[in-house]
N, CA, C and O atoms as a Tinker XYZ file with bonds, in Angstrom:
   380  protein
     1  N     -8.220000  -15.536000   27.536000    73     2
     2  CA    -6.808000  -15.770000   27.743000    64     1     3
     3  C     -6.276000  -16.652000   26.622000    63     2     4     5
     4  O     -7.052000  -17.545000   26.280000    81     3
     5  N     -4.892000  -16.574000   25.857000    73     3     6
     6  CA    -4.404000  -17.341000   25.158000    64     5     7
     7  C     -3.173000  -16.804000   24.824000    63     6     8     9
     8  O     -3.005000  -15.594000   24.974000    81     7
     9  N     -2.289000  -17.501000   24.397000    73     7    10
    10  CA    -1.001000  -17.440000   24.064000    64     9    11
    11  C     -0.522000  -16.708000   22.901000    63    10    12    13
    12  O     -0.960000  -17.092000   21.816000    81    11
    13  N      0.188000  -15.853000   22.909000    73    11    14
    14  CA     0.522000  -14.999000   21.419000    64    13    15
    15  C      1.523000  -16.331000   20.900000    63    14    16    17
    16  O      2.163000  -17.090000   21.629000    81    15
    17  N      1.461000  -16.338000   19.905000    73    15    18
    18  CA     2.022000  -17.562000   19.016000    64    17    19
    19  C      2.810000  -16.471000   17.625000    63    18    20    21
    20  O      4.029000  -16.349000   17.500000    81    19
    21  N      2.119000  -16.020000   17.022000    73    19    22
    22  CA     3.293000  -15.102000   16.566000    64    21    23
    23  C      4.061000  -14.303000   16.533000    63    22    24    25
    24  O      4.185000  -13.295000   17.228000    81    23
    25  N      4.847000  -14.817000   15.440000    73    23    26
    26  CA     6.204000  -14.038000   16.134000    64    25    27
    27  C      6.407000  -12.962000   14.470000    63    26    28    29
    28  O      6.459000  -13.572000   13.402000    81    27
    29  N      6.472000  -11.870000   14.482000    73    27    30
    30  CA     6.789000  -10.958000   13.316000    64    29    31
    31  C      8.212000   -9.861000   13.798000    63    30    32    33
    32  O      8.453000   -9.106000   14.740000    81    31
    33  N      8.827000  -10.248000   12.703000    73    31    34
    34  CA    10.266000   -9.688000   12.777000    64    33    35
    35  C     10.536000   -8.878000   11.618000    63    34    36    37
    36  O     10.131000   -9.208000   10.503000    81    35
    37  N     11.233000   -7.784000   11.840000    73    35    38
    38  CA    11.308000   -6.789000   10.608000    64    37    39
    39  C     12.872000   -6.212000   10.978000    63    38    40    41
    40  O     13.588000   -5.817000   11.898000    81    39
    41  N     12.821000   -6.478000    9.553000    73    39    42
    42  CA    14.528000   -5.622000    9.483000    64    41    43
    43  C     14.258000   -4.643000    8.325000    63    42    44    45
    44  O     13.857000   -4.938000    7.199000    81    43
    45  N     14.507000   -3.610000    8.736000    73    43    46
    46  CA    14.427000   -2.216000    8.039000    64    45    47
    47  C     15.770000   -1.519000    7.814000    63    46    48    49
    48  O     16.498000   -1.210000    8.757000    81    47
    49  N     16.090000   -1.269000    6.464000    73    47    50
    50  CA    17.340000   -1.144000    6.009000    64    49    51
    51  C     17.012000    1.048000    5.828000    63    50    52    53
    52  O     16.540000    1.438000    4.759000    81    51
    53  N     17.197000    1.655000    6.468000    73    51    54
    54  CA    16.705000    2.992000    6.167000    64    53    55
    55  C     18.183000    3.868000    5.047000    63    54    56    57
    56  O     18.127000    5.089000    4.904000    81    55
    57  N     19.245000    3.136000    4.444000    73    55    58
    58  CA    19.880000    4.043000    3.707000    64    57    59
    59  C     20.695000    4.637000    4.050000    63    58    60    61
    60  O     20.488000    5.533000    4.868000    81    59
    61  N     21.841000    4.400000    3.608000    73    59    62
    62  CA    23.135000    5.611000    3.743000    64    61    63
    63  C     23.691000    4.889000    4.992000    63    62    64    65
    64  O     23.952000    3.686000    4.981000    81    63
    65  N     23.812000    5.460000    5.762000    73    63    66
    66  CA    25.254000    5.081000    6.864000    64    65    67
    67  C     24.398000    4.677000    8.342000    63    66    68    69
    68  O     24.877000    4.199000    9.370000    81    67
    69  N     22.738000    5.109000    8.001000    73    67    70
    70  CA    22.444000    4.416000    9.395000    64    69    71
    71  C     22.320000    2.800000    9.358000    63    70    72    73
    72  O     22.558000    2.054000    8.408000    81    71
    73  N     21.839000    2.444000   10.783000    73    71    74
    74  CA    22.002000    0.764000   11.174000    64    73    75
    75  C     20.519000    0.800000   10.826000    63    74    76    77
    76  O     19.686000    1.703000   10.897000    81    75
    77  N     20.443000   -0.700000   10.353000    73    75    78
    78  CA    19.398000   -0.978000    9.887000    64    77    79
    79  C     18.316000   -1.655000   11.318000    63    78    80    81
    80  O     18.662000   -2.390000   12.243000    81    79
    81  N     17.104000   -1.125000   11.049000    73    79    82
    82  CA    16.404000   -1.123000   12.455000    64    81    83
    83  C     16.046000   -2.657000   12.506000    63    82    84    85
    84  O     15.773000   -3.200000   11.436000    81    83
    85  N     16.019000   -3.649000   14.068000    73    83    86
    86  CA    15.001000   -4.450000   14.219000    64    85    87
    87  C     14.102000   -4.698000   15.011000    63    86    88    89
    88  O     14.384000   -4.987000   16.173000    81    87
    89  N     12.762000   -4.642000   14.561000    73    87    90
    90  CA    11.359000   -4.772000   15.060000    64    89    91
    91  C     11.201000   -5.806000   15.613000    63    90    92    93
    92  O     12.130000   -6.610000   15.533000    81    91
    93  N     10.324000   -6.081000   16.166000    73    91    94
    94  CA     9.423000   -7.252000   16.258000    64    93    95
    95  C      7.468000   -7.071000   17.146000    63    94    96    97
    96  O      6.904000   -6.852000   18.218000    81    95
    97  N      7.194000   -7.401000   15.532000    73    95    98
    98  CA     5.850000   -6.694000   16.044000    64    97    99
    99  C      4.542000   -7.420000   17.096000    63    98   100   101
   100  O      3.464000   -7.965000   16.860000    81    99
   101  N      5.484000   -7.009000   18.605000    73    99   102
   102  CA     4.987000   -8.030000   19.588000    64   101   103
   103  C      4.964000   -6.776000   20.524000    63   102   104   105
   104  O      5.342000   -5.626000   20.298000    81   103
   105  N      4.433000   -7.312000   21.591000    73   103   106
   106  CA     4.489000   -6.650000   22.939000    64   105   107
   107  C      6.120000   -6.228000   23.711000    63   106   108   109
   108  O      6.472000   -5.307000   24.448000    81   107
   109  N      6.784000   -7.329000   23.149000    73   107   110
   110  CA     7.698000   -7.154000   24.511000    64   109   111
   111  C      8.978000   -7.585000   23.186000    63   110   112   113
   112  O      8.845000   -8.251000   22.159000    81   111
   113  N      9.945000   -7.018000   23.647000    73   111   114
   114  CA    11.391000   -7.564000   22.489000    64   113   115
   115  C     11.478000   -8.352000   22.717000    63   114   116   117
   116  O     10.738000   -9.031000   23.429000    81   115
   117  N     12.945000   -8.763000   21.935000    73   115   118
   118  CA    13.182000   -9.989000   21.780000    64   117   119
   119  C     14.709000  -10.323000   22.117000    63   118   120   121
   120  O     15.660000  -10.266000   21.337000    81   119
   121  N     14.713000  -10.682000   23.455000    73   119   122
   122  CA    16.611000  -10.989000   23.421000    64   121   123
   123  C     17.359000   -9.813000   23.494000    63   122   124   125
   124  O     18.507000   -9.785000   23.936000    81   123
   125  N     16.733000   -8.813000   23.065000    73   123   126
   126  CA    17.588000   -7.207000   23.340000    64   125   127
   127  C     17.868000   -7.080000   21.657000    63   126   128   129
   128  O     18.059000   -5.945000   21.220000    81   127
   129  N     17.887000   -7.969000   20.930000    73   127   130
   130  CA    18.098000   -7.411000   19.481000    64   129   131
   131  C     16.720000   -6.523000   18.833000    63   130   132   133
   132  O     16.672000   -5.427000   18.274000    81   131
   133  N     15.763000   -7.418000   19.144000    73   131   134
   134  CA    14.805000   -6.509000   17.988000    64   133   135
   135  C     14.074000   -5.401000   19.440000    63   134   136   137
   136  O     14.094000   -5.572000   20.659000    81   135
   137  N     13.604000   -4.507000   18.745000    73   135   138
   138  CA    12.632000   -3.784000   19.622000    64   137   139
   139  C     11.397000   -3.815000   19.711000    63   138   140   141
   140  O     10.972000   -3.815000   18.555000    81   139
   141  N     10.324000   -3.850000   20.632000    73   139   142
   142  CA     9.003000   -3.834000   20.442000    64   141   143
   143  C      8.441000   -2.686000   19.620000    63   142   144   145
   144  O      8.754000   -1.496000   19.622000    81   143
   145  N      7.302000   -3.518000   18.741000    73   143   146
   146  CA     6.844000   -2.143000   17.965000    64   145   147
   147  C      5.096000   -2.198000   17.897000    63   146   148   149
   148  O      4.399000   -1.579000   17.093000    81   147
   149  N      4.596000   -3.173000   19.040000    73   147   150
   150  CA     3.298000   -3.087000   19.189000    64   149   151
   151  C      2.692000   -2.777000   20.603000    63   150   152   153
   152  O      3.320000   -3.200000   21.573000    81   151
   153  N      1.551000   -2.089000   20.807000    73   151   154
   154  CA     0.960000   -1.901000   21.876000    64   153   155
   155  C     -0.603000   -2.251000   21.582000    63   154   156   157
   156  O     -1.466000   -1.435000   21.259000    81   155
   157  N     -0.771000   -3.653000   21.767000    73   155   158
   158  CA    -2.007000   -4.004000   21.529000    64   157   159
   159  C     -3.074000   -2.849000   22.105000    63   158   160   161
   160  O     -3.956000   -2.477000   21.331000    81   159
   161  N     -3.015000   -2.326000   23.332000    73   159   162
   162  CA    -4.001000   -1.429000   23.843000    64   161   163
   163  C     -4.488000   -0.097000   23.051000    63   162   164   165
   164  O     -5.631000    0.348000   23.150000    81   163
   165  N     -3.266000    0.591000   22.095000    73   163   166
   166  CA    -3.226000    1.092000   21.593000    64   165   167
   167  C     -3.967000    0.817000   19.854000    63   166   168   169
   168  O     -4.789000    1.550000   19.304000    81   167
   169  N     -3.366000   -0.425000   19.314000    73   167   170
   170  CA    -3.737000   -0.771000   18.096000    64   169   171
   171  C     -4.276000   -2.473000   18.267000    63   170   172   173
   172  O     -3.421000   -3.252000   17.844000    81   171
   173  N     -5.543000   -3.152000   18.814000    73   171   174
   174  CA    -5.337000   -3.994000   18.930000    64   173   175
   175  C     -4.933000   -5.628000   18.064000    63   174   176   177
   176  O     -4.652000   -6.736000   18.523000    81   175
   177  N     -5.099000   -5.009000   16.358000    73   175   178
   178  CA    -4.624000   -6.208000   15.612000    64   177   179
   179  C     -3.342000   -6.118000   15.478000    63   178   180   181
   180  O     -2.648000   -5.103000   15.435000    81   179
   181  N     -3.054000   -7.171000   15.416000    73   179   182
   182  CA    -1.304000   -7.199000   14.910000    64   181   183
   183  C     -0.974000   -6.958000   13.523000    63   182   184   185
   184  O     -0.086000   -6.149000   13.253000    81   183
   185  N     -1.609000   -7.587000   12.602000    73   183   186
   186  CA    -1.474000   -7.313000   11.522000    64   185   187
   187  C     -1.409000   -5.616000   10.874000    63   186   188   189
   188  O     -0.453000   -5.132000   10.267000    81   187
   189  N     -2.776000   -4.893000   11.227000    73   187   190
   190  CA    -2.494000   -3.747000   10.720000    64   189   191
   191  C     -1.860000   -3.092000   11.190000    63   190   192   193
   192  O     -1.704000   -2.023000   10.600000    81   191
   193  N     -0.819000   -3.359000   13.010000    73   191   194
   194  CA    -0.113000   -2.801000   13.341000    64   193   195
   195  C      1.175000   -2.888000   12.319000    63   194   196   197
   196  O      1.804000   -1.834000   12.234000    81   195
   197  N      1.674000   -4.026000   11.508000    73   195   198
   198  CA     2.270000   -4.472000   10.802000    64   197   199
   199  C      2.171000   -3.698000    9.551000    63   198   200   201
   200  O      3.160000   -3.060000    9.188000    81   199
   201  N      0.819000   -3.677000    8.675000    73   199   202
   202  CA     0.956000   -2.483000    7.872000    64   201   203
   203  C      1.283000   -1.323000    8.293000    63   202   204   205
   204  O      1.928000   -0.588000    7.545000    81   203
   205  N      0.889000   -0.868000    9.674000    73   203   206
   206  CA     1.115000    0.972000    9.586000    64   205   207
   207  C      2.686000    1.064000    9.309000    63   206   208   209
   208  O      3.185000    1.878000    8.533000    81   207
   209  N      3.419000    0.088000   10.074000    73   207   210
   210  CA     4.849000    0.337000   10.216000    64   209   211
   211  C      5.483000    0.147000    9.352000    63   210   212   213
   212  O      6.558000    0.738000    9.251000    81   211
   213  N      4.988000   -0.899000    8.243000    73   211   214
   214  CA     5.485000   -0.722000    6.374000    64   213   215
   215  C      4.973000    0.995000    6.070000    63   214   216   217
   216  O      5.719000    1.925000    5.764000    81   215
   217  N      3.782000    1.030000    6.227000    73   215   218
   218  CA     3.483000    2.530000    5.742000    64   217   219
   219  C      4.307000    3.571000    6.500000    63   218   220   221
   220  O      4.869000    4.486000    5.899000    81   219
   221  N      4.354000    3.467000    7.428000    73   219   222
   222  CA     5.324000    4.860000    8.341000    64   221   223
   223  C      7.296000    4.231000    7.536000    63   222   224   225
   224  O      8.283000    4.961000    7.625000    81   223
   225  N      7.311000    3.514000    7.194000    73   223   226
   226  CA     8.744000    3.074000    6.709000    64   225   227
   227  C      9.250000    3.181000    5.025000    63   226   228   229
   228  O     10.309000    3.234000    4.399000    81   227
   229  N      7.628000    3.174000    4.719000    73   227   230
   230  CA     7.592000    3.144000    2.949000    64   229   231
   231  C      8.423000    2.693000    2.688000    63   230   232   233
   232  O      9.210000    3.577000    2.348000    81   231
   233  N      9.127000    1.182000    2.548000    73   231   234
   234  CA    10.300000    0.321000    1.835000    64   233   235
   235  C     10.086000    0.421000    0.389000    63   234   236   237
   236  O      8.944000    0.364000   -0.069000    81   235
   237  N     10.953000    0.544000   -0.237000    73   235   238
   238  CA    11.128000    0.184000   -1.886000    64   237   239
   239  C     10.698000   -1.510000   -2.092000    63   238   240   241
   240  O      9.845000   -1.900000   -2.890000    81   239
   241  N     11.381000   -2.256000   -1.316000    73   239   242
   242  CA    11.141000   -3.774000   -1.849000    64   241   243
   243  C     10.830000   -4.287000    0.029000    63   242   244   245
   244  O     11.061000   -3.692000    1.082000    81   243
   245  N     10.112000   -5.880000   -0.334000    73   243   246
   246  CA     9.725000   -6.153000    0.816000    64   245   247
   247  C     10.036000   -7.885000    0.726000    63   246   248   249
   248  O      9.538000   -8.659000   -0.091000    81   247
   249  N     10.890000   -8.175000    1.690000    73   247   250
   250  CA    11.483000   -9.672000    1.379000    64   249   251
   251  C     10.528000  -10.070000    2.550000    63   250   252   253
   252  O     10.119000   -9.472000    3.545000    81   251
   253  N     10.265000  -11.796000    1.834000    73   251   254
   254  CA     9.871000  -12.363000    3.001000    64   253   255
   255  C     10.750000  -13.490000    3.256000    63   254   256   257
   256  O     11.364000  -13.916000    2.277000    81   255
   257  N     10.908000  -13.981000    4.223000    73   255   258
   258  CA    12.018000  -15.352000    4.891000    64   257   259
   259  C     10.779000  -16.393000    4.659000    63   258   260   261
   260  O      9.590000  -16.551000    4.937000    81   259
   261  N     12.447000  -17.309000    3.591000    73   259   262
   262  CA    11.644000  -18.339000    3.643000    64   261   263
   263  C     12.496000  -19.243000    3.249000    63   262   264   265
   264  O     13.642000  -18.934000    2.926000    81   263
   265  N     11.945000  -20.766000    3.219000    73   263   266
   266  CA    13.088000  -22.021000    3.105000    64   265   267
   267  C     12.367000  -23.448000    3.005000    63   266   268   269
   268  O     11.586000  -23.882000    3.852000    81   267
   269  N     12.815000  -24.212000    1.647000    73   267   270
   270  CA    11.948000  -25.156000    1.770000    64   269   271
   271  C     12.814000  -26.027000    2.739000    63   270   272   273
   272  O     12.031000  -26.828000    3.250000    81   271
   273  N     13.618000  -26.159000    3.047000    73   271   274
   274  CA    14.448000  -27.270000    3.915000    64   273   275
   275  C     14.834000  -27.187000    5.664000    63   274   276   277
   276  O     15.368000  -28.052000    6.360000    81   275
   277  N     14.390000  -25.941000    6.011000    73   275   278
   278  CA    14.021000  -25.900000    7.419000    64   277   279
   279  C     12.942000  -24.984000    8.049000    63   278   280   281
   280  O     12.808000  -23.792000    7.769000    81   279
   281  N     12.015000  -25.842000    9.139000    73   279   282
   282  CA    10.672000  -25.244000    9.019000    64   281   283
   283  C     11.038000  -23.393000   10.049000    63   282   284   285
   284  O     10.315000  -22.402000   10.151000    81   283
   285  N     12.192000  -23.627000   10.505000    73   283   286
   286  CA    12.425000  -22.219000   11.085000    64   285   287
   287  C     11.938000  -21.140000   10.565000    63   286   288   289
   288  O     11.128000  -20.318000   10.992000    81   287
   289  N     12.780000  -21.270000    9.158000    73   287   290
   290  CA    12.250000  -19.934000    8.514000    64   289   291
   291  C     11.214000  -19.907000    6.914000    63   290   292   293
   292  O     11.277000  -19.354000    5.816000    81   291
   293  N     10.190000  -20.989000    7.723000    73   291   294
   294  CA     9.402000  -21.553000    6.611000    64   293   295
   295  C      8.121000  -21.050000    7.290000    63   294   296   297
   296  O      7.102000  -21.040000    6.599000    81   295
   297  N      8.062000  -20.689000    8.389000    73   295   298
   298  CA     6.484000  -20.881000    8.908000    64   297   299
   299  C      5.427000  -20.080000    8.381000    63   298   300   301
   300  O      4.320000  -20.255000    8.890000    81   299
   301  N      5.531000  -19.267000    7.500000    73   299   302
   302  CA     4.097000  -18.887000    6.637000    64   301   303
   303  C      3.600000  -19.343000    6.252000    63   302   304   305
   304  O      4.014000  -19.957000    5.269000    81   303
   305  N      1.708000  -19.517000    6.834000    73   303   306
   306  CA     0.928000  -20.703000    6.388000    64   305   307
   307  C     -0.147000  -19.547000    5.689000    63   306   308   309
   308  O     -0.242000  -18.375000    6.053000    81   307
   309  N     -0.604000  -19.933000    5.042000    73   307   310
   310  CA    -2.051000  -19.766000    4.121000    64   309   311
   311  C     -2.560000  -18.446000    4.922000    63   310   312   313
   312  O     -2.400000  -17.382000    4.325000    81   311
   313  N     -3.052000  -18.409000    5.989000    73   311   314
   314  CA    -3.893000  -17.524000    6.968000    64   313   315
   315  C     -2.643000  -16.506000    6.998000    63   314   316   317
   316  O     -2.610000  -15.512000    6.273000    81   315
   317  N     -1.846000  -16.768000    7.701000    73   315   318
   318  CA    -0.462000  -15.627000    8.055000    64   317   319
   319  C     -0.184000  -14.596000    6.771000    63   318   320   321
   320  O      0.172000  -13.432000    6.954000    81   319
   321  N     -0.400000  -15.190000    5.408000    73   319   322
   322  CA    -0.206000  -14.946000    4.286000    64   321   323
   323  C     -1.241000  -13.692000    4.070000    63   322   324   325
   324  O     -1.045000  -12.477000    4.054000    81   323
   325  N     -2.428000  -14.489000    3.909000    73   323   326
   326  CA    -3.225000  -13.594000    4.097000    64   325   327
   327  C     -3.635000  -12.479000    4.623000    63   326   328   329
   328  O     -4.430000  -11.624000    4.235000    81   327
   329  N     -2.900000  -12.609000    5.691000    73   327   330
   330  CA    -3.015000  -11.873000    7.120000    64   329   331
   331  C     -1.869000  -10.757000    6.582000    63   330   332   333
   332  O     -2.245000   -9.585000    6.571000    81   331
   333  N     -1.040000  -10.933000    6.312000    73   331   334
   334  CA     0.173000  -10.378000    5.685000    64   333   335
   335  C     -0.200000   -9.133000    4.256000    63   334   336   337
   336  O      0.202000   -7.976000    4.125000    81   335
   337  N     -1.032000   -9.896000    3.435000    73   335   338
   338  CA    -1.845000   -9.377000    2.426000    64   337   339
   339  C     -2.426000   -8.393000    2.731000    63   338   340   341
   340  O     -2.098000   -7.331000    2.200000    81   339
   341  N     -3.242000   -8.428000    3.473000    73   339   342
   342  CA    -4.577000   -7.211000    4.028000    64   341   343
   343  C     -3.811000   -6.083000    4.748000    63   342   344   345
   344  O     -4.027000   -4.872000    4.768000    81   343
   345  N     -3.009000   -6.708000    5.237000    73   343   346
   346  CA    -2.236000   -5.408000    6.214000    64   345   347
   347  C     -1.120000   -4.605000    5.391000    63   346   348   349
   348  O     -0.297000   -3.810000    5.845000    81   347
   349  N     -1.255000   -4.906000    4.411000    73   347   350
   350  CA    -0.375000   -4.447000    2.984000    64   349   351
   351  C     -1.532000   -2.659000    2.353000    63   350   352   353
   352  O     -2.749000   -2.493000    2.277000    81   351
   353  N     -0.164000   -1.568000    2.001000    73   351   354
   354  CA    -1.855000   -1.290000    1.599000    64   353   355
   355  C     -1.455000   -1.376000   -0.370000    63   354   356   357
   356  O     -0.297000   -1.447000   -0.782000    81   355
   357  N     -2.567000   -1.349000   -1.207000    73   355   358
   358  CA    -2.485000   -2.081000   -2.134000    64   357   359
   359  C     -1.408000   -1.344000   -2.578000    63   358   360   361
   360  O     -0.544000   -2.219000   -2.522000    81   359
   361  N     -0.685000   -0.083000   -3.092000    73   359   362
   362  CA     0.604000    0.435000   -3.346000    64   361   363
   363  C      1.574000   -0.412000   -3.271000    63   362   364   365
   364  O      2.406000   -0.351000   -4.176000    81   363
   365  N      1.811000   -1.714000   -1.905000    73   363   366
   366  CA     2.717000   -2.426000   -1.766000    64   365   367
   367  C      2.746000   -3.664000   -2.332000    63   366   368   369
   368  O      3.731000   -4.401000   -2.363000    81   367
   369  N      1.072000   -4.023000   -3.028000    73   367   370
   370  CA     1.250000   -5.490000   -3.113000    64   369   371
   371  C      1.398000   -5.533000   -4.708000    63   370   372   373
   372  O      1.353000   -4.603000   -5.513000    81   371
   373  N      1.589000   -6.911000   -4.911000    73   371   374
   374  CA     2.098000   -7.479000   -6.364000    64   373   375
   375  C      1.271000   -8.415000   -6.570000    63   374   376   377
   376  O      1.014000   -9.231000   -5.684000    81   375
   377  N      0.599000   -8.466000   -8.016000    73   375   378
   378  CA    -0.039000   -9.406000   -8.317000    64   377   379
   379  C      0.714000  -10.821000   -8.751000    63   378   380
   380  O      0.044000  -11.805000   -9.066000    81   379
């Protein structure tokens, strides 16, 4: 037993005149804005659930949120990063 502690949010801009989608790659939404886009039973890491859905989305560019002056949208630590990395497939990443 333990607490899901992260939280992964995706805004997907798909082009032209549709609304741009929001994820959140958790079990359950969020507030009614983002939609769930994981089923641990189904895929149980989060992370590569996180890559498939870059890969099923193929983005041109990939922003990450971030801020040195409030820890809100600062919380990527070292591991998350990493974690972020691997679930990348190399096509997406930048040296």
């Amino acid at each position: 037993m333990r607490a899901r502690r992260r939280t992964i949010l995706i805004f997907f801009d798909p082009g032209g005149d549709k609304p741009v989608e929001r994820l959140t790659v958790s079990r359950y939404g969020l507030g009614g804005l983002f939609a769930p886009a994981w089923e641990p039973e189904k895929q149980p890491d989060q992370w590569r659930r996180l890559g498939e859905i870059i890969s099923e989305r193929n983005p041109k560019t990939i922003a990450i949120n971030s801020s040195p002056l409030t820890a809100f949208a600062d919380g990527l630590t070292l591991s998350q990063y990493q974690g972020l990395m691997g679930a990348l497939s190399p096509s997406c990443r930048r040296g």
